[in-house]
C-alpha positions as CSV (number, residue, x, y, z in Angstrom):
1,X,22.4,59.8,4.0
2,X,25.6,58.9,5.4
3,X,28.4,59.6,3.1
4,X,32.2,59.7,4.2
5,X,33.3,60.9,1.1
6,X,30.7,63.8,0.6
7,X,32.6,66.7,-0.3
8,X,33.9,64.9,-3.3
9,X,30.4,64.0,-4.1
10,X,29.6,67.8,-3.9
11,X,32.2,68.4,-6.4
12,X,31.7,65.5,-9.0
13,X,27.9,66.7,-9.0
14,X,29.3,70.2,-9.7
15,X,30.9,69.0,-12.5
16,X,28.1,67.2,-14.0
17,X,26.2,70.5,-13.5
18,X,28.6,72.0,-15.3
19,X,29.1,69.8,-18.3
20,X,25.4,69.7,-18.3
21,X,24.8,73.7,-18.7
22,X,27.7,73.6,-21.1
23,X,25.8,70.8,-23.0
24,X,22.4,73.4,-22.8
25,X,24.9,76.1,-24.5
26,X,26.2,74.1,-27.2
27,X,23.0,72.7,-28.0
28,X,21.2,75.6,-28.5
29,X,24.2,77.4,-30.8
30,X,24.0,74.2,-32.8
31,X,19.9,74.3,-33.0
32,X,21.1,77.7,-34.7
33,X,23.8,76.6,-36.9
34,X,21.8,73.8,-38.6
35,X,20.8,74.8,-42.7
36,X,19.9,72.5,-45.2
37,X,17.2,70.4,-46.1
38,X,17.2,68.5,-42.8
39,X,17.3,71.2,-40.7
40,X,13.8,70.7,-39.2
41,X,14.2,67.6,-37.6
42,X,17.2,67.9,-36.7
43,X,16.9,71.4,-35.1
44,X,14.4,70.1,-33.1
45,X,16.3,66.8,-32.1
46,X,19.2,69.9,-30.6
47,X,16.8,71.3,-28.8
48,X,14.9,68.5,-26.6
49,X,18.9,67.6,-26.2
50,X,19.4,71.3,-24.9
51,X,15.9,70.9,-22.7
52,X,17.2,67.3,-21.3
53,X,20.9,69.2,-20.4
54,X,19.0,71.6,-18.1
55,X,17.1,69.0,-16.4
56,X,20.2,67.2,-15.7
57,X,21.7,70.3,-14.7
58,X,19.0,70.6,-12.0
59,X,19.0,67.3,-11.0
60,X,22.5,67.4,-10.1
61,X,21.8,70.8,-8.6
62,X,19.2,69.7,-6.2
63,X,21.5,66.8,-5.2
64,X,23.9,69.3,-4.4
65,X,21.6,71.3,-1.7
66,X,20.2,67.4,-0.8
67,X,24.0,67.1,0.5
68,X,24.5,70.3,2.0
69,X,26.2,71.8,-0.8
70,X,26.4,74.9,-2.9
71,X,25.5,74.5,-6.7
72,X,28.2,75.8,-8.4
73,X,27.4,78.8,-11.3
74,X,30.2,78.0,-13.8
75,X,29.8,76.3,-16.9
76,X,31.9,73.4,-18.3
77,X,33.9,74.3,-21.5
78,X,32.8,75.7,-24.5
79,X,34.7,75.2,-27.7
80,X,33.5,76.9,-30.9
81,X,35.0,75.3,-33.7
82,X,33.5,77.4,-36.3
83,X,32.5,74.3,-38.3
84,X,29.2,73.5,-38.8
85,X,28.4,70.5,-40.7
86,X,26.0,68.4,-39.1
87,X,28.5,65.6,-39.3
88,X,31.4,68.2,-37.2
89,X,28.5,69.0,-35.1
90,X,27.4,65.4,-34.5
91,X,31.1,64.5,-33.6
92,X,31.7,67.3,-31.0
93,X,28.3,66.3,-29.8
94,X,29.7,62.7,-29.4
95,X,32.8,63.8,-27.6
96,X,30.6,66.2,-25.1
97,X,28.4,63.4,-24.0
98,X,31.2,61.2,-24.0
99,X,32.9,63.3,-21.2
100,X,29.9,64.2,-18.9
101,X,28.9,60.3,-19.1
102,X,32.5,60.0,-17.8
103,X,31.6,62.3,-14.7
104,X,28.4,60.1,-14.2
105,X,30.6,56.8,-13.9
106,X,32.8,58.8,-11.3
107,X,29.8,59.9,-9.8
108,X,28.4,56.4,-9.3
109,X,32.2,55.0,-8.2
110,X,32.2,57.5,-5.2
111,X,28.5,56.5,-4.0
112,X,28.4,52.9,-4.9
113,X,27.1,50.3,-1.7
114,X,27.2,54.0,0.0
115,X,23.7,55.8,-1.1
116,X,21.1,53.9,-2.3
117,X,19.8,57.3,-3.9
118,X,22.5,58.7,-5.2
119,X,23.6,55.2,-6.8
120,X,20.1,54.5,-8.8
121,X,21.0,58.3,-9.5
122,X,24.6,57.9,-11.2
123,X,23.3,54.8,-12.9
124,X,19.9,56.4,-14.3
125,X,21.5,59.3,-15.7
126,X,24.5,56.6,-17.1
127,X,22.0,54.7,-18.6
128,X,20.5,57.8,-20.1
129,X,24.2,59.1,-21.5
130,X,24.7,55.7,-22.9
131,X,21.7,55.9,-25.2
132,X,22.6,59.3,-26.0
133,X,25.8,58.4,-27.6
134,X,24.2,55.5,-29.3
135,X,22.0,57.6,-31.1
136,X,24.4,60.1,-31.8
137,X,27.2,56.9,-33.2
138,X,24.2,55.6,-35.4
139,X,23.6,59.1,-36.9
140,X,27.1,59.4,-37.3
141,X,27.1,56.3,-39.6
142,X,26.4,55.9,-43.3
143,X,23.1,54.6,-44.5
144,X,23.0,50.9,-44.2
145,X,26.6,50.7,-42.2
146,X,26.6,48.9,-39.2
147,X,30.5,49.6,-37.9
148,X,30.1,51.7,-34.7
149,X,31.9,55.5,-35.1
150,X,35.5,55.6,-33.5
151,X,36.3,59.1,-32.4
């Protein structure tokens, strides 16, 4: 694979590691967070969420070494907002994905007509990052509305 910008594909698929791992973290404090009558289901949607973050993480990861590069060990940010209603945890959700699917799009803009590969990559995971935050907008919404969520 013949990429003239690799080092700032190295660094974009840190990032995604990163937000990734951060995603596992939050995920799994939410899983924890959840009370109520709905807290079944839901824990267990948090979970496979926190399960699909570490996959992505290792994806990335092993993209990294593909390249030559060193995975990094840090995780994105963490922000603990103490609030834990399902609809404040739904939103922060929202705004997480929202950001690493942002770092896929940059992803797939440094690789694109470059790396076969790593261009079905960046689109894949986008693809998979889109559907996550259309779940998480329809969740978001009241029963029966049909108005996409505006964060």
């Amino acid at each position: 694979m013949k990429l003239d910008n690799k080092s700032d594909v190295i660094d974009v698929l840190n990032e995604i590691m990163e937000m990734e791992l951060a995603g596992v973290v939050r995920y799994t404090h939410y899983s924890l967070m959840v009370f109520g009558y709905n807290r079944i289901p839901i824990v267990s949607w948090l979970k496979d969420n926190a399960t699909e973050g570490l996959d992505h993480a290792q994806k990335a990861g092993e993209f990294v070494t593909m390249l030559g590069g060193h995975p990094s060990l840090k995780i994105g940010t963490l922000l603990e907002t103490e609030q834990h209603d399902i609809g404040d945890i739904l939103r922060e959700s929202y705004h997480h994905e929202k950001l690493t699917g942002l770092c896929y799009y940059k992803l797939l803009e440094l690789v694109e007509g470059k790396s076969v590969v790593m261009e079905e990559y960046a689109r894949e995971m986008i693809y998979l990052e889109e559907q996550h935050l259309d779940e998480v907008d329809k969740m978001l919404r009241a029963p029966g509305d049909t108005t996409p969520f505006k964060e």
